[in-house]
Backbone bond lengths (Angstrom), bond angles and torsions (degrees), N, CA, C in turn:
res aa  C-N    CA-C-N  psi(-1)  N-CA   C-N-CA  omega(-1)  CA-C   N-CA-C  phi
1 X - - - 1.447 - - 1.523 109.11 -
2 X 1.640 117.56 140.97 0.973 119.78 -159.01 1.761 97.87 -95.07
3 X 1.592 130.06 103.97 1.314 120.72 146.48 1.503 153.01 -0.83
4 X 1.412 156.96 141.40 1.121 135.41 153.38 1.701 109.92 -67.24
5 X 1.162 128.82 175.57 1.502 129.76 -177.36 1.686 86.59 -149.70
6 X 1.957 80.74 145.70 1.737 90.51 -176.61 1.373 92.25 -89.75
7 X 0.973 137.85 57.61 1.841 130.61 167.62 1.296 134.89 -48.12
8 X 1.894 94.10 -47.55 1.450 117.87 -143.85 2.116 88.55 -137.33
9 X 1.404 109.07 8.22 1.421 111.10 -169.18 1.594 113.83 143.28
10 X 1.389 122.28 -172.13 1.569 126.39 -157.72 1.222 94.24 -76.94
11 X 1.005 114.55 172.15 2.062 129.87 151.57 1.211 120.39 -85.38
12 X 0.885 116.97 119.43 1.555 116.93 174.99 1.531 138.46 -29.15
13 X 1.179 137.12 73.83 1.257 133.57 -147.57 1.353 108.51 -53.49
14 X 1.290 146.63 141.60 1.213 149.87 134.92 1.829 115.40 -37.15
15 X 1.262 110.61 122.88 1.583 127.30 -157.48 1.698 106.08 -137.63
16 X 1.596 98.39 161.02 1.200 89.62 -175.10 1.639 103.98 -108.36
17 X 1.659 129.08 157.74 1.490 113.75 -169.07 1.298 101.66 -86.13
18 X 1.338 109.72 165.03 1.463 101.37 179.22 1.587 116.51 -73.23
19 X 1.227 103.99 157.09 1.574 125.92 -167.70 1.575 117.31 -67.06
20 X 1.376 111.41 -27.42 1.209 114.08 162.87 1.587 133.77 -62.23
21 X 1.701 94.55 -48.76 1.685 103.84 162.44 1.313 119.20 -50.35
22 X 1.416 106.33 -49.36 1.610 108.77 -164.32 1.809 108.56 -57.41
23 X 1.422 84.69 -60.94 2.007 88.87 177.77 1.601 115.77 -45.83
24 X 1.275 122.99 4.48 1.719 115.43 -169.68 1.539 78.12 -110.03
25 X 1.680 129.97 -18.84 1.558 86.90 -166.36 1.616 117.81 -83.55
26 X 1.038 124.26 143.27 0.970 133.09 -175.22 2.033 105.94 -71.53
27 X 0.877 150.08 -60.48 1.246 159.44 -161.51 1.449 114.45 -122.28
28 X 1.061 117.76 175.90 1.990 118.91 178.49 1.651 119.46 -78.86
29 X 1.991 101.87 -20.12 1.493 107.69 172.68 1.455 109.03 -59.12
30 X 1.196 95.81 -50.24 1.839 123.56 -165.40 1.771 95.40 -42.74
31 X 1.555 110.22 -55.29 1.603 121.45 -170.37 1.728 85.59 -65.59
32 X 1.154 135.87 -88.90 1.034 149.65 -158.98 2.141 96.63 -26.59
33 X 1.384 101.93 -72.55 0.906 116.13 170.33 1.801 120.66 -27.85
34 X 1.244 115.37 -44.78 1.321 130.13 179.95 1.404 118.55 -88.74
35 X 1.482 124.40 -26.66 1.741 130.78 135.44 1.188 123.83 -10.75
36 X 1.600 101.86 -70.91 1.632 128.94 -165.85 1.961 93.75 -65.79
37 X 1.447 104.91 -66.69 1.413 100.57 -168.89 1.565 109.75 -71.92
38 X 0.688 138.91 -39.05 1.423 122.53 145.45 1.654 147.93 -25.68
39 X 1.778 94.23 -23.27 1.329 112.86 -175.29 1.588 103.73 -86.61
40 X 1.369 107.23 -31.32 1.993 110.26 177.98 1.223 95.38 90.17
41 X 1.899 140.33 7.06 1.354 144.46 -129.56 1.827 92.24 -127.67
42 X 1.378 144.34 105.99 1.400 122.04 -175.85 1.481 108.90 -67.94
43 X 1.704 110.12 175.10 1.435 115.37 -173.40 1.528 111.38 -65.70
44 X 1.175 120.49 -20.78 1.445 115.43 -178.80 1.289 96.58 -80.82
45 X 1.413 157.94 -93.53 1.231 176.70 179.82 1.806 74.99 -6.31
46 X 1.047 129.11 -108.52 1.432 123.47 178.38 1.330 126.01 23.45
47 X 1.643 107.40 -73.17 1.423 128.79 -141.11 1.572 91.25 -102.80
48 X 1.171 119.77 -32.45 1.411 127.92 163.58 1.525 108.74 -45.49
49 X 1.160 99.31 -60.29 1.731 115.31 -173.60 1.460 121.56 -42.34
50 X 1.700 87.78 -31.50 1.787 94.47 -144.99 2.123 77.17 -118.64
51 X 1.033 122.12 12.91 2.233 127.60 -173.59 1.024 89.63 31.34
52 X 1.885 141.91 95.20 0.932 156.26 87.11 1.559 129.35 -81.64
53 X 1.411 80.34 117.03 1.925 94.52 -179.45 2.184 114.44 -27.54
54 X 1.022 94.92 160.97 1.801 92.51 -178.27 1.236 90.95 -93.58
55 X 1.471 159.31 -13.56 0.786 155.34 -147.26 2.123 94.35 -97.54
56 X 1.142 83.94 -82.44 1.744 107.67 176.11 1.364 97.42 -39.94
57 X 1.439 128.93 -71.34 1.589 130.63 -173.76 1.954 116.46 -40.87
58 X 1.326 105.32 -34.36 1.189 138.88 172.96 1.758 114.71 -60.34
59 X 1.072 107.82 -49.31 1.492 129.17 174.88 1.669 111.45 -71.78
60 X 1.717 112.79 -49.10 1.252 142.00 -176.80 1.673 91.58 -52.77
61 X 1.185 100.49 -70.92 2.148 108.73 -171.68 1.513 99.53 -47.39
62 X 1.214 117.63 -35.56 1.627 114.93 -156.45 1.576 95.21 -96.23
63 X 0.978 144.58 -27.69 1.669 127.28 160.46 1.712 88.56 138.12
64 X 1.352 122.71 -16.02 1.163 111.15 -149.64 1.716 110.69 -84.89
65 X 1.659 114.18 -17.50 1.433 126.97 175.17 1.325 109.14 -110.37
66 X 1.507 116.99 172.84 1.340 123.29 163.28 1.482 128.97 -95.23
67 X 1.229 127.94 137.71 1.361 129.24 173.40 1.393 108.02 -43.40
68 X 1.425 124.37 127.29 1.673 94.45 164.60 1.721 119.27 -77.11
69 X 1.256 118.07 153.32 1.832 122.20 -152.51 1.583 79.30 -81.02
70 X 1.551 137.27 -26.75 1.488 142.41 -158.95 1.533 111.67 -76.52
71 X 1.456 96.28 -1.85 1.564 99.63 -170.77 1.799 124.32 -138.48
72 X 1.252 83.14 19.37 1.883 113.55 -163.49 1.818 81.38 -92.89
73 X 1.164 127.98 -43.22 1.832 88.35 174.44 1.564 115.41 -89.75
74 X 1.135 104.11 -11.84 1.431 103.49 -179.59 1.755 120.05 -61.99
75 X 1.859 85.98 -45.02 1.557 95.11 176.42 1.761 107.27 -59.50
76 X 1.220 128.24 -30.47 1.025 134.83 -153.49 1.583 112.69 -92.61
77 X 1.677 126.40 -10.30 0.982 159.66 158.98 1.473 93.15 -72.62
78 X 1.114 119.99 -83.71 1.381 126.60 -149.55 2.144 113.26 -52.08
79 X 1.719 79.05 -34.82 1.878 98.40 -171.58 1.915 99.43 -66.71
80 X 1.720 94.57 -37.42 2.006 96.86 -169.49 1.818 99.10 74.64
81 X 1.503 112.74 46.28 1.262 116.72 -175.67 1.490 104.51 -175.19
82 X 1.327 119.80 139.59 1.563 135.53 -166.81 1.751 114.29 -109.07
83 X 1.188 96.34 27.95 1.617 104.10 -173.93 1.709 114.49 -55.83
84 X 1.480 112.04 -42.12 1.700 111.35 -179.26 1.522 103.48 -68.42
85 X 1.283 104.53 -60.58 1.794 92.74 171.83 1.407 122.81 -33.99
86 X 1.439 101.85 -62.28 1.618 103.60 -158.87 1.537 88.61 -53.77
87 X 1.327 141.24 -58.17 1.338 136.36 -150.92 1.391 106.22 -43.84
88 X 1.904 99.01 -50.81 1.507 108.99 -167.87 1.619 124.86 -58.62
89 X 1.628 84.89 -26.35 1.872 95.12 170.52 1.495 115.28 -77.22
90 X 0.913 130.64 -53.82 1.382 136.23 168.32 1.522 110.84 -35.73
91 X 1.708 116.08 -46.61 1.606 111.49 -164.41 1.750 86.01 -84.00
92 X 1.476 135.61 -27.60 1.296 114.68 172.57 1.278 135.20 -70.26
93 X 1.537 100.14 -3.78 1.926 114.70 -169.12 2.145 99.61 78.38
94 X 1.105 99.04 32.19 1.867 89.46 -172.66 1.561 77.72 -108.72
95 X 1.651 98.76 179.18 1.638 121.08 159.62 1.197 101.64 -130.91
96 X 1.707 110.43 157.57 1.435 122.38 -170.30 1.877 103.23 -89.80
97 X 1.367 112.28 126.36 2.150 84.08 -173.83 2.060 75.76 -122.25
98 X 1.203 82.61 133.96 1.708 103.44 160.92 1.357 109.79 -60.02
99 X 1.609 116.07 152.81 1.281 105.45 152.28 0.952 133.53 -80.06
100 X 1.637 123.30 159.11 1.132 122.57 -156.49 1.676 122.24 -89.17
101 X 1.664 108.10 -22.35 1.244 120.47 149.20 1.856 112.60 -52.13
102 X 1.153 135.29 -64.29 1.151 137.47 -172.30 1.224 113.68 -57.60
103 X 1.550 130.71 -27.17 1.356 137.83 -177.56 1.360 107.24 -87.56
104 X 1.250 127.56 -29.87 1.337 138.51 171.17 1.856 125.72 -76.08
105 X 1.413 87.44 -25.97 1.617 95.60 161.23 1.218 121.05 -74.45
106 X 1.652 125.86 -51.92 1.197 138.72 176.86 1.500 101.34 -58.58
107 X 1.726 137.68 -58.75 1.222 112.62 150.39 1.362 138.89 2.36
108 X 1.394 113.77 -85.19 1.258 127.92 -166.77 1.401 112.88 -70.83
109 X 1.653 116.54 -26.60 1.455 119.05 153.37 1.211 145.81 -75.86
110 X 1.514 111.35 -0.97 1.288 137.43 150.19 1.592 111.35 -66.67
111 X 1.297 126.38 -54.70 1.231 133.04 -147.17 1.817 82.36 -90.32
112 X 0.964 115.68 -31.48 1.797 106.47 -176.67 1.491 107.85 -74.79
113 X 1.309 110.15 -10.66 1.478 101.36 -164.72 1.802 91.88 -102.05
114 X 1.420 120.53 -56.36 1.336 108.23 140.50 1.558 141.47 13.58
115 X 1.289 103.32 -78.60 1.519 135.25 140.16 1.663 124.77 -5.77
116 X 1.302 92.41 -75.42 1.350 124.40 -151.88 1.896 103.31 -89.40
117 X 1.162 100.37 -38.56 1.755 118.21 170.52 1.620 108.21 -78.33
118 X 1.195 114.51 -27.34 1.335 110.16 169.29 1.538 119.56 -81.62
119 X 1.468 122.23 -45.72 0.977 149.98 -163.06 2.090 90.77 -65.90
């Protein structure tokens, strides 16, 4: 799978969706479902991403197939959004906690950019 590249600007951080969306979905399509539209990314661009036939992917949106479970972080990479997780934590009673190295980087790259706009 082909990456974003910081070439032309940052990479898209991986984020969590908001908490309100997540709690309305009813099922794991619903989360899945809310990934994709969340991503701003259309269904082809997606399914391309992730080499699932349009046919099957097609079936997948409509309730009638299964997600494959082999492609739930990939999709979740690709979107730059944690929507199937978060769902899955919520339907277990868990919470999702970032790491604390990774939260602390984005920190300090906030505050440089901060910085740098002031400066």
């Amino acid at each position: 799978m082909q990456r974003e590249m910081p070439f032309f600007g940052e990479v898209r951080q991986m984020q969590n969706a908001p908490d309100d969306l997540v709690k309305r979905c009813r099922h794991g399509l619903d989360a899945i479902r809310l990934c994709i539209q969340l991503s701003g990314h259309t269904h082809d661009f997606i399914r391309e991403q992730l080499n699932i036939d349009k046919g099957h992917f097609s079936r997948i949106m409509q309730g009638k197939a299964w997600f494959p479970d082999t492609k739930r972080i990939e999709l979740m990479n690709i979107c730059g959004n944690r929507a199937p997780a978060q769902f899955d934590a919520l339907m277990t009673g868990c919470e999702l906690v970032e790491l604390s190295k990774d939260a602390k980087i984005r920190e300090l790259e906030e505050q440089l950019r901060a910085l740098k706009s002031a400066a």
